[in-house]
C-alpha positions as CSV (number, residue, x, y, z in Angstrom):
1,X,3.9,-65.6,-72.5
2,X,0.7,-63.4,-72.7
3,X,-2.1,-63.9,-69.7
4,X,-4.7,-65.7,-70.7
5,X,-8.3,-63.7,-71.0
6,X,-10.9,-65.1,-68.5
7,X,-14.1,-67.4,-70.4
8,X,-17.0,-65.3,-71.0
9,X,-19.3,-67.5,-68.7
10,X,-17.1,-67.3,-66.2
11,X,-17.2,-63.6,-66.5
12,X,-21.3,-63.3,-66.2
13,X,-21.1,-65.5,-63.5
14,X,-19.5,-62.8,-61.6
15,X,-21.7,-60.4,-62.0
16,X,-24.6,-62.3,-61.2
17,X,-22.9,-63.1,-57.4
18,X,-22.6,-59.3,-57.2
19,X,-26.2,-58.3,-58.3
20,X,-27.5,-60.7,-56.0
21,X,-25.8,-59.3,-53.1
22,X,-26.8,-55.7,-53.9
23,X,-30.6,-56.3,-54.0
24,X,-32.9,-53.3,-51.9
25,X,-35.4,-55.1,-49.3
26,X,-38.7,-54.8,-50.6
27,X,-41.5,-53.1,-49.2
28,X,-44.1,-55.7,-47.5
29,X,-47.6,-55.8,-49.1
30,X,-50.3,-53.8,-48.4
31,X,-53.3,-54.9,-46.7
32,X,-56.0,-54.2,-49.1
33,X,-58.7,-52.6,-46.2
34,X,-56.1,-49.5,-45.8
35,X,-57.5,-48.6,-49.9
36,X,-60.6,-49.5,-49.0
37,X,-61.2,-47.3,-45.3
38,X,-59.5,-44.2,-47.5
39,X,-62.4,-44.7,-50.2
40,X,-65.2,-45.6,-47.4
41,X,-63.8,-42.9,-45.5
42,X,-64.5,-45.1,-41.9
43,X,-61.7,-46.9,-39.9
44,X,-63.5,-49.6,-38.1
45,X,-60.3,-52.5,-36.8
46,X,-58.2,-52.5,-34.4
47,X,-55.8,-49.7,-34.2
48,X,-53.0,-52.5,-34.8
49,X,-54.4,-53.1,-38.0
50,X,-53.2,-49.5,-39.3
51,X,-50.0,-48.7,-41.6
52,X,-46.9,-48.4,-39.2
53,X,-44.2,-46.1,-39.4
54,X,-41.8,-48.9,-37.9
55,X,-42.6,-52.0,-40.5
56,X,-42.1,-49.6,-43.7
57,X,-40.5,-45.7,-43.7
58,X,-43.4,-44.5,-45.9
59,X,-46.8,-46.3,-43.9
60,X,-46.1,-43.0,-41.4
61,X,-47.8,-41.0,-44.1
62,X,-49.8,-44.1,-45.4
63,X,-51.5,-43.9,-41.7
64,X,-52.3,-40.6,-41.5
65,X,-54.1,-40.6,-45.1
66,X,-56.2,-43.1,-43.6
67,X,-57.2,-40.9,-40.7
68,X,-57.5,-38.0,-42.1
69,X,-59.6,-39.0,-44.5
70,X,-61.7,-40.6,-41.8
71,X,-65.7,-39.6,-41.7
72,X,-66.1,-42.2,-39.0
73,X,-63.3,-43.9,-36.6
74,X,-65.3,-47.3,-34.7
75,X,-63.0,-48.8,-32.5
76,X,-65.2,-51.0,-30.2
77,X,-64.0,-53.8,-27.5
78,X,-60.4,-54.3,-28.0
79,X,-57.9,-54.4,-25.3
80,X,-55.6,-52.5,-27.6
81,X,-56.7,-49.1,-27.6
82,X,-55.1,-47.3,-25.1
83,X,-54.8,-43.2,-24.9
84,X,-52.4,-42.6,-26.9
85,X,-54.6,-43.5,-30.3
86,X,-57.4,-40.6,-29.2
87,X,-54.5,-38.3,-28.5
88,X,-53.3,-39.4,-32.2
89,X,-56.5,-38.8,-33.6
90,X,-56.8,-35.1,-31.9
91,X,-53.6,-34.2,-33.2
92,X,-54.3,-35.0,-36.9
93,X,-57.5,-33.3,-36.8
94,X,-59.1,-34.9,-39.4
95,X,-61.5,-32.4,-40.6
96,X,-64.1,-34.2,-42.0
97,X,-64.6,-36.6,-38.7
98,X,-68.0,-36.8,-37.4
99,X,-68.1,-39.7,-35.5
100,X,-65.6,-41.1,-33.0
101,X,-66.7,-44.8,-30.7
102,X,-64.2,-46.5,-28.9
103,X,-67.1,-47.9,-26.8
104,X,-66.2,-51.0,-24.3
105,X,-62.3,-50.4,-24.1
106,X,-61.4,-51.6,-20.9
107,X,-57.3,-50.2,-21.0
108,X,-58.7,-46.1,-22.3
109,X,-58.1,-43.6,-19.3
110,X,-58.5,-40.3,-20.5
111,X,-59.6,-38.7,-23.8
112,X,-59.2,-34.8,-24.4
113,X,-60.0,-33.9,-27.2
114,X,-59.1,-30.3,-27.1
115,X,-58.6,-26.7,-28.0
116,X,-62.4,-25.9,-29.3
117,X,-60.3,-25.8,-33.3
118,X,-59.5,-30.0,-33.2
119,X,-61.6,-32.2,-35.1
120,X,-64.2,-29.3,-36.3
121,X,-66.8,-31.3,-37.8
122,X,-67.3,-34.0,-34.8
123,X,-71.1,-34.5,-33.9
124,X,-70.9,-37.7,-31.6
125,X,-68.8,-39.9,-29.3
126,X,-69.6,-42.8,-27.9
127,X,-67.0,-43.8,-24.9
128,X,-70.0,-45.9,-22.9
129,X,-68.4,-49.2,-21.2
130,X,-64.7,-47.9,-20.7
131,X,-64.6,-49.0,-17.1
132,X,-60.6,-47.8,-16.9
133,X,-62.0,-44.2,-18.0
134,X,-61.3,-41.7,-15.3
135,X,-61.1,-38.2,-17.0
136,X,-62.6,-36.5,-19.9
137,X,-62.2,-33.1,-21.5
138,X,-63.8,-31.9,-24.7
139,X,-64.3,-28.4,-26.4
140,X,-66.0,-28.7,-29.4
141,X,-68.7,-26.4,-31.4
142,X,-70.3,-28.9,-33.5
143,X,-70.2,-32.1,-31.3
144,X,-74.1,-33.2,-30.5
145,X,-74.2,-36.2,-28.4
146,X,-71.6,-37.8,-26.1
147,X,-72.2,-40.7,-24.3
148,X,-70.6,-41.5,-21.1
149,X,-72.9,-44.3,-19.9
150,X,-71.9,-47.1,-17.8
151,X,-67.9,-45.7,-16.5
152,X,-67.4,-46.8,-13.2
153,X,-64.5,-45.2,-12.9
154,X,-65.4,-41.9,-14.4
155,X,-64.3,-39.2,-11.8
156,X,-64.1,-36.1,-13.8
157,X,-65.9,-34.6,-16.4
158,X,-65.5,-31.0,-18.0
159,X,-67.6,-30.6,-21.8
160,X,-67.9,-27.3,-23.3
161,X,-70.0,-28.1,-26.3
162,X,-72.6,-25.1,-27.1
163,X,-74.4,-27.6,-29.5
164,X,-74.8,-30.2,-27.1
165,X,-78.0,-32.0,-27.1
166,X,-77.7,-35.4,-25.4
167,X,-75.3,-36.2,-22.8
168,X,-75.7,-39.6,-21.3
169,X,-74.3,-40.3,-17.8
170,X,-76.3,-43.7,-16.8
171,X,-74.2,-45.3,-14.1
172,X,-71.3,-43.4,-13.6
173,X,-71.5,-44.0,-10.0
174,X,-68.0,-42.4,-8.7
175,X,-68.7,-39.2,-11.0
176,X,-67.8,-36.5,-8.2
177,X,-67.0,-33.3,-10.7
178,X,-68.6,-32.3,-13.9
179,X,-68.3,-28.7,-15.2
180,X,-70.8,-28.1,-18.4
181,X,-71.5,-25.6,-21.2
182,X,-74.1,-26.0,-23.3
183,X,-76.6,-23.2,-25.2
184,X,-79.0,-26.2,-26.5
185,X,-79.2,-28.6,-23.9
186,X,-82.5,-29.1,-22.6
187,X,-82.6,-32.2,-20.2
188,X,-79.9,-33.5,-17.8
189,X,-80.3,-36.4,-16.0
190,X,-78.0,-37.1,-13.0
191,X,-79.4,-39.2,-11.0
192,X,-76.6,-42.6,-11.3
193,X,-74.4,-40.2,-9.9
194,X,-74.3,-40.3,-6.2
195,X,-70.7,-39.2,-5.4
196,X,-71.1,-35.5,-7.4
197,X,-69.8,-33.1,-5.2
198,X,-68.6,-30.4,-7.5
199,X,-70.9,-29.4,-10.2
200,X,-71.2,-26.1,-12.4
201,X,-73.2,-25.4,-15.0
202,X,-73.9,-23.3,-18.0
203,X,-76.7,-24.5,-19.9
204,X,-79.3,-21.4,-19.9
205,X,-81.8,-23.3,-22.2
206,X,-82.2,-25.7,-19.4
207,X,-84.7,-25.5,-16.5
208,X,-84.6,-26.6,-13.0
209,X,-87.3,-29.5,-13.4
210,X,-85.9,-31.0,-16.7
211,X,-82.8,-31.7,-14.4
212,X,-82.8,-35.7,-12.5
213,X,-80.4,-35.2,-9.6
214,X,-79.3,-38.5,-7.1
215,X,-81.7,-39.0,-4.1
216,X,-79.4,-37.9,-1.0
217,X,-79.5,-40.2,1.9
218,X,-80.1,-38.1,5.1
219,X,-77.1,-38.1,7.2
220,X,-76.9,-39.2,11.0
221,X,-76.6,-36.3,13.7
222,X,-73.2,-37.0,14.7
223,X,-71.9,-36.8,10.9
224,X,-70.0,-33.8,9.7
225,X,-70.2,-33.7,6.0
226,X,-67.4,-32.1,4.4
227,X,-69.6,-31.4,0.9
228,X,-73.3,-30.5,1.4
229,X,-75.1,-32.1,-0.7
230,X,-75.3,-31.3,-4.4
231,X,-79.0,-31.2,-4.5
232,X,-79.1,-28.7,-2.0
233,X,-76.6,-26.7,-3.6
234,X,-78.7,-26.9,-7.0
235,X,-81.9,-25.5,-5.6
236,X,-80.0,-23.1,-3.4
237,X,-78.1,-21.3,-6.6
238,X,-80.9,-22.1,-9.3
239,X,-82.2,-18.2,-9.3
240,X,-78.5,-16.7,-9.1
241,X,-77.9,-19.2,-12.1
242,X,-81.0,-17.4,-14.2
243,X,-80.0,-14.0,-13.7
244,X,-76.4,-14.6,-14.9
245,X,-77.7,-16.4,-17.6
246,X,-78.8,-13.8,-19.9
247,X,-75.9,-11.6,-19.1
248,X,-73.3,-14.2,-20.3
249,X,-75.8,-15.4,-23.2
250,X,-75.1,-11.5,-24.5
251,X,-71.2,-11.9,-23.8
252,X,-70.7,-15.0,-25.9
253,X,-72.6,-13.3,-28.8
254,X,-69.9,-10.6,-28.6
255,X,-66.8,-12.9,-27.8
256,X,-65.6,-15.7,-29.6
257,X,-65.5,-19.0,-27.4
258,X,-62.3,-19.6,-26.0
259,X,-59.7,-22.4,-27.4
260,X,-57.8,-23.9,-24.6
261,X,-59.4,-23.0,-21.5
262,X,-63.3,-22.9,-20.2
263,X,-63.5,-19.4,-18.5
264,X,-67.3,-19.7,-18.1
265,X,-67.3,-22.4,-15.5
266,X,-65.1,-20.1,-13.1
267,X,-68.2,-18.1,-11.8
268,X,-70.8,-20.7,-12.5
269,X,-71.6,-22.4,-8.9
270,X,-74.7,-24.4,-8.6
């Protein structure tokens, strides 16, 4: 007896069970503001809200489009920015960035944004209200205006930014070291911070009474200060400061700025 041939519609049957079995994942849709911050060329959500590597193998390069192509990253009030978004940002470079505000982030520590090559069009940053910030290091030629205002927690502070023309420090009380460089700073106004201890400066467009230092409360007899007072210290170097000026004014014309370390502050004592 010869087999008998399976029915045809049993047959496609089959292979429908099999195709169904073999179908790829598909990738999850886009949100339609990741198109529209590459055209606008401004990030301004939640860093959450970005492409990620971990939902889809090809938002990784999705992501950094978006940042790179960034003119303007806004990140304001969220408890999700943290430092290892800045740090992201520095690394990319994006190289037409000219603005960077992560004001009011209460869980933001640190942000370095550093050697003097990263982001090389960056005129302003705005890290006011960050009351977890303790430490902040920038190198930058083109940067303009930083704001620092209102960081409680602000300890630290080294900028070497030779266009800097506005550096706000309102009411960073704890601010015990800052270590400047600036060729067009003018004004300088210090007085919120009443713990500075260590300060050293190299700013030679800027005069003695353009600076607003802390009124220093006089100490008892019996105290033995470890730090005389910074105020003291300021009027004490000024001249010294004046005369080295113009020496390292002709230096820099002749060197290039450094890119990972700020040599000038080494012999600038004030």
């Amino acid at each position: 007896k010869r087999a008998k041939c399976p029915r045809p519609e049993r047959m496609g049957k089959a292979k429908g069970k099999k195709g169904k079995k073999s179908t790829d994942p598909q990738e999850p849709p886009h949100d339609p503001g990741w198109e529209r911050a590459v055209e606008k060329g401004k990030w301004d959500r939640p860093a959450e809200a970005l492409p990620d590597a971990s939902q889809w193998p090809t938002w990784g390069a999705l992501r950094e489009r978006i940042l790179t192509n960034a003119a303007e990253i806004c990140i304001t009030y969220t408890q999700s920015l943290r430092d290892a978004f800045p740090a992201e940002v520095v690394k990319l470079s994006p190289p037409n960035l000219r603005k960077v505000e992560f004001r009011g982030s209460p869980n933001l520590s640190q942000f370095v944004c550093s050697p003097v090559s990263s982001c090389p069009s960056l005129a302003s940053v705005d890290l006011s209200s960050c009351n977890a910030l303790q430490f902040v290091l920038i190198q930058s030629n083109k940067l303009e205006v930083l704001n620092l205002s209102r960081c409680p927690a602000l300890g630290k502070a080294l900028i070497q930014c030779k266009g800097l023309r506005t550096l706000n420090l309102e009411g960073c009380d704890t601010l015990h070291t800052l270590m400047l460089w600036s060729e067009s700073l003018v004004e300088l106004d210090l007085s919120s911070c009443k713990e500075l201890r260590k300060l050293e400066l190299y700013c030679p467009e800027l005069v003695e009474d353009k600076i607003k230092m802390s009124k220093v409360r006089p100490l008892a007899a019996a105290d033995d200060p470890k730090h005389k007072p910074i105020a003291g210290l300021l009027v004490e170097n000024y001249n010294e400061q004046k005369r080295r000026a113009a020496d390292a004014r002709e230096v820099e014309r002749q060197t290039s700025a450094p890119s990972s370390v700020i040599p000038s502050f080494t012999h600038m004592k004030v």
